[in-house]
C-alpha positions in Angstrom: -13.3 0.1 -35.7 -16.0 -1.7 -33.6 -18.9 -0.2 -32.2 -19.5 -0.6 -28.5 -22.1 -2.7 -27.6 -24.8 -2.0 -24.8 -23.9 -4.6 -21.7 -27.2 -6.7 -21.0 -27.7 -8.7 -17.9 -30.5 -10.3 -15.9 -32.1 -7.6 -13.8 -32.2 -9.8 -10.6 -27.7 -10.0 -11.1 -28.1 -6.1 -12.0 -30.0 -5.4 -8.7 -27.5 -7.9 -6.9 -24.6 -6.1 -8.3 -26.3 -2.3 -7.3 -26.9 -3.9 -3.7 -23.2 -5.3 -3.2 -21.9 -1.7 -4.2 -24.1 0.2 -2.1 -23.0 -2.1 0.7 -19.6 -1.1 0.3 -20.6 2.3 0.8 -22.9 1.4 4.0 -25.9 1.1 2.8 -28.7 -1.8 3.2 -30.7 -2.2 0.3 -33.1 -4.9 -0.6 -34.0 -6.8 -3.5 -36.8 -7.9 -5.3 -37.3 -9.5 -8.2 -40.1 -9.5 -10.9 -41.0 -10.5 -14.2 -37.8 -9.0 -16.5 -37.4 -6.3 -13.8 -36.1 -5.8 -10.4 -36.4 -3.3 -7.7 -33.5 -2.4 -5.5 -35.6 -0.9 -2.5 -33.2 1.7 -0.7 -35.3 4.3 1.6 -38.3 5.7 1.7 -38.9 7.1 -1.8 -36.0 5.9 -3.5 -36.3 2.7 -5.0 -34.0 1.8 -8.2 -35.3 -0.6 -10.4 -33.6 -2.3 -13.6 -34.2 -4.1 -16.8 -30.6 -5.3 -17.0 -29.5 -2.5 -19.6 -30.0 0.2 -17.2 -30.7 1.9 -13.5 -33.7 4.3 -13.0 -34.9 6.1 -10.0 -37.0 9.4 -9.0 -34.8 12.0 -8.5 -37.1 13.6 -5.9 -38.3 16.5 -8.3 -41.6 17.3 -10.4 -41.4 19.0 -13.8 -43.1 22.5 -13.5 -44.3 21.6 -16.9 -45.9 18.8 -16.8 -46.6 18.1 -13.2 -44.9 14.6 -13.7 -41.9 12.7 -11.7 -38.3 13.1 -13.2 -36.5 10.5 -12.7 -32.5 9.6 -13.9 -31.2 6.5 -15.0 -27.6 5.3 -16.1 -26.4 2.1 -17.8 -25.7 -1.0 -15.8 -22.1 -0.6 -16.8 -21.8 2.8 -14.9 -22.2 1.0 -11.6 -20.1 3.0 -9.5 -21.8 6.3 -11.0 -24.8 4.8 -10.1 -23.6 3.9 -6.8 -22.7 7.2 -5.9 -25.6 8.9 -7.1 -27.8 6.5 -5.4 -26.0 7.3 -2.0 -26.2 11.3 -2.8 -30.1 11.2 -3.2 -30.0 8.6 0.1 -28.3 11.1 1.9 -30.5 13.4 0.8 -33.4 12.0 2.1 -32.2 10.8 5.2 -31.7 14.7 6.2 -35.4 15.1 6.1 -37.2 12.4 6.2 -37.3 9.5 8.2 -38.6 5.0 6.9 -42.5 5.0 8.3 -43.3 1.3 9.3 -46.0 -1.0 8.2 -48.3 0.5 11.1 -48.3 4.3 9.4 -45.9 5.0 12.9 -42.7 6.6 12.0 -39.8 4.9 12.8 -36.8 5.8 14.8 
């Protein structure tokens, strides 16, 4: 039997990939790419960003413990999972809280 192996890819066609799905659910998302990472900026305080092995965001919650962010993350080859979850935290977010511009003014 063969052992599964992790899918790699280059985080800038991971981000690309995470964009194109969360299009098809109608939402705009940018991309930026770094130095072996990219950022897949979605809304204020949600921002996904990938190695090309996996998706990790803030899930919008700090450990009682340790006073730190918790954040998720899935495997790039979980896109649609990712998708959705993605858009759940989104919609999230956009019940409470609305983009602020590069002024400090809110928006909308």
């Amino acid at each position: 039997m063969q052992k599964s192996r992790a899918r790699i890819l280059y985080p800038a066609s991971a981000a690309e990939q995470l964009q194109r799905a969360l299009a098809q659910l109608d939402i705009a998302a940018d991309v930026h790419v770094g130095d072996r990472i990219a950022l897949v900026s979605v809304w204020t305080d949600l921002v996904v960003w990938t190695d090309g092995v996996t998706y990790l965001w803030w899930t919008g919650k700090i450990s009682p413990r340790t006073r730190r962010y918790v954040y998720t993350g899935y495997p790039v080859t979980r896109l649609e999972a990712v998708a959705r979850a993605v858009k759940q935290r989104y919609d999230t977010l956009r019940t409470y809280r609305r983009p602020w511009s590069a002024d400090g003014a809110q928006c909308g």
